[in-house]
N, CA, C and O of each residue as an XYZ file, in Angstrom:
228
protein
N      13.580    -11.387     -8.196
C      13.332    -10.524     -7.069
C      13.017    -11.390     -5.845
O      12.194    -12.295     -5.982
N      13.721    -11.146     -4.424
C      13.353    -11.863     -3.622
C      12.520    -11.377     -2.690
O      12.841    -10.393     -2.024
N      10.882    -12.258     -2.467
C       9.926    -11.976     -1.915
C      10.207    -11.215     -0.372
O       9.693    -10.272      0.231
N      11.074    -11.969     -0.165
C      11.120    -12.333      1.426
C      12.135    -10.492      1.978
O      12.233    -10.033      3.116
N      12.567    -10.034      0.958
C      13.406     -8.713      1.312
C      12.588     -7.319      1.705
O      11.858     -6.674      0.952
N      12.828     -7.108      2.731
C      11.567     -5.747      3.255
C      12.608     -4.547      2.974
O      13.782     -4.392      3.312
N      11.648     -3.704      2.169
C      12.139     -1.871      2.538
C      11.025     -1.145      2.999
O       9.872     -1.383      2.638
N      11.358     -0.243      3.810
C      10.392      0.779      4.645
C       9.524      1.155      4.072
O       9.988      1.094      2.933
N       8.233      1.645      3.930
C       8.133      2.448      3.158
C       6.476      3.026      4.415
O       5.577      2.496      5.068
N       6.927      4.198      4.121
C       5.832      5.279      5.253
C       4.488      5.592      4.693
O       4.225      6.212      3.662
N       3.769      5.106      5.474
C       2.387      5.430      5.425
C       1.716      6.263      6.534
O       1.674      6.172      7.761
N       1.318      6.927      5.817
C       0.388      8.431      5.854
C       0.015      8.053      7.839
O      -0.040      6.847      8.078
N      -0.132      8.675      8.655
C      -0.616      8.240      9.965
C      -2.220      8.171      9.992
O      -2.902      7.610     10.850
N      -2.700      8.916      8.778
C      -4.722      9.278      8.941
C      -4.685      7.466      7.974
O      -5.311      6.466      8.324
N      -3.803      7.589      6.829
C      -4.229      6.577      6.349
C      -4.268      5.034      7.111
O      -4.932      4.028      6.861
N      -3.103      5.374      8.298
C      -3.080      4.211      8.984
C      -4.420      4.190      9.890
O      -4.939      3.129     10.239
N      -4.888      5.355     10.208
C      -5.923      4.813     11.551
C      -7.160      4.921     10.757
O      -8.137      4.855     11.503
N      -7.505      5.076      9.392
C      -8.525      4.852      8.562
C      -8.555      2.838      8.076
O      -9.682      2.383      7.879
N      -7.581      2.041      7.960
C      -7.046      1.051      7.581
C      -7.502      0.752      9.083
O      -8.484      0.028      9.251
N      -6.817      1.287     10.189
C      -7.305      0.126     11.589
C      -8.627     -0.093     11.790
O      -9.192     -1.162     12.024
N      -9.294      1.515     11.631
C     -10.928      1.505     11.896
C     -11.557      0.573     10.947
O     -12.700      0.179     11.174
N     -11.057      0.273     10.140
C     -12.191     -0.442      8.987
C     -11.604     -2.518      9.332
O     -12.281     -3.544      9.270
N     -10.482     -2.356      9.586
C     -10.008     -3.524      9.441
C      -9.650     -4.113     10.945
O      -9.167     -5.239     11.059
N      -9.982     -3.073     12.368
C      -9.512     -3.249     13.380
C      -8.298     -4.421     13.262
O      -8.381     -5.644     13.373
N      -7.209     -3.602     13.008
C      -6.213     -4.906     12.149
C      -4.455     -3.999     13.217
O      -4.393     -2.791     13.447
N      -3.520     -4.861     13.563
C      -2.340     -4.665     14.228
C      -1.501     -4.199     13.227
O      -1.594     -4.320     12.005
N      -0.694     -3.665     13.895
C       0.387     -3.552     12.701
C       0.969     -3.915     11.732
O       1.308     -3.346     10.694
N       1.157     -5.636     12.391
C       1.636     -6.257     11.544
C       0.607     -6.684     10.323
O       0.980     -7.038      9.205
N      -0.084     -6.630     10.546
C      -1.651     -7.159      9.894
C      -1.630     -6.044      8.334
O      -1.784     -6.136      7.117
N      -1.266     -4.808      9.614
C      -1.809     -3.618      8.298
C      -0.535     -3.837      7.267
O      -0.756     -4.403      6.197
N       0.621     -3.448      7.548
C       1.888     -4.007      6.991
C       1.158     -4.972      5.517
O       1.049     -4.501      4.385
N       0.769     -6.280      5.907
C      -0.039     -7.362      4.907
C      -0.408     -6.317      4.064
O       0.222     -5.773      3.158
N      -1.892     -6.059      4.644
C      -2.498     -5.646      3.753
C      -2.232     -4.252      2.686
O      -2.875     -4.035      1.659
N      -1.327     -3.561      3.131
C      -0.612     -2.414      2.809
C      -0.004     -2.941      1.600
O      -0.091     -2.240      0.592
N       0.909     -4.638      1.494
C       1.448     -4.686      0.578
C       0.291     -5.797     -0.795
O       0.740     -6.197     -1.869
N      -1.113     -6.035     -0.310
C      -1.315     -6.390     -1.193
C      -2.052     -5.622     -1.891
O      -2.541     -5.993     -2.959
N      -2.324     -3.871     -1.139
C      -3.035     -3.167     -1.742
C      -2.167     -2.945     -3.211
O      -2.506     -2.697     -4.369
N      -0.870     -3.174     -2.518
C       0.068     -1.970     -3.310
C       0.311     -3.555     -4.939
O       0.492     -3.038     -6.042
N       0.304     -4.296     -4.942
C       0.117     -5.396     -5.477
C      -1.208     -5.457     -6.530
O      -1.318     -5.551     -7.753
N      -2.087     -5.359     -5.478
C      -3.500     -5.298     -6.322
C      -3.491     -4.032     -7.206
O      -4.236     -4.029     -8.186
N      -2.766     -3.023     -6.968
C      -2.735     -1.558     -7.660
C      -1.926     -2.066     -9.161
O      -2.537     -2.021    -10.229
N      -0.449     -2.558     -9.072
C       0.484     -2.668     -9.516
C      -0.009     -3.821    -10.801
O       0.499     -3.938    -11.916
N      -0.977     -4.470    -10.305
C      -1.310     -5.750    -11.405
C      -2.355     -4.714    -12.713
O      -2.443     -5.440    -13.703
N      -2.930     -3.670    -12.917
C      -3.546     -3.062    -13.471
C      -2.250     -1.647    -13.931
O      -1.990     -0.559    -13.416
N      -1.855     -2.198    -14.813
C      -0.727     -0.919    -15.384
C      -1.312      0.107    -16.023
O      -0.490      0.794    -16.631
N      -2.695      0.554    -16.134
C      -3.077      1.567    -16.792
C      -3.356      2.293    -15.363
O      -3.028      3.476    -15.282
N      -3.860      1.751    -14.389
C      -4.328      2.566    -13.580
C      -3.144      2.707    -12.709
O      -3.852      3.411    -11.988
N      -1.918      2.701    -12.047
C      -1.165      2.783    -12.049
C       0.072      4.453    -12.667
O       0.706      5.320    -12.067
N      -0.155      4.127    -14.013
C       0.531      4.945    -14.934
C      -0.487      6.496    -14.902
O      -0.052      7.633    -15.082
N      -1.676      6.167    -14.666
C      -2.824      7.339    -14.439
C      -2.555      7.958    -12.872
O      -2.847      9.100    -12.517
N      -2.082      7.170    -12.240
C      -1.947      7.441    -10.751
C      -0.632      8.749    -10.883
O      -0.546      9.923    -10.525
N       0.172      7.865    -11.532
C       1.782      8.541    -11.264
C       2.085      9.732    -12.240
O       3.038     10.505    -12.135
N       0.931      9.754    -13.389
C       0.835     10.951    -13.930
C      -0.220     12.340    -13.075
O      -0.223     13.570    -13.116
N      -0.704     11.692    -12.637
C      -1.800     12.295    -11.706
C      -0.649     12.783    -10.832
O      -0.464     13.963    -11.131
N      -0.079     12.527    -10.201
C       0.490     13.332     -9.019
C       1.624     13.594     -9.120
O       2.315     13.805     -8.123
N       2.292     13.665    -10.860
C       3.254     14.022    -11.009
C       4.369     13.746    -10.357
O       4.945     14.622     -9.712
N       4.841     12.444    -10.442
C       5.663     11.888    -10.386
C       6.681     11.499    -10.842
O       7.372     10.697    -10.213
């Protein structure tokens, strides 16, 4: 898989200005941290699999 390849992916607009207020952080910044949330989520496969059953997915 190559690191370096971006796809879109949309975040919530409350979730974005909840992420600026806490992190007073730019776009590009939030972008970062957006993908190591999604990283830090992804490394724990139980919680994950609880997520995506949770919201029926």
């Amino acid at each position: 898989m190559d690191k370096h390849r971006r796809t879109v992916v949309e975040v919530r607009a409350d979730l974005h200005q909840q992420i600026r207020k806490l992190a007073l952080l730019n776009d590009l910044r939030i972008y970062v941290l957006a993908n190591a949330i999604i990283e830090e989520t992804l490394r724990d496969e139980e919680k994950t699999q609880t997520l995506i059953k949770r919201l029926s997915l």
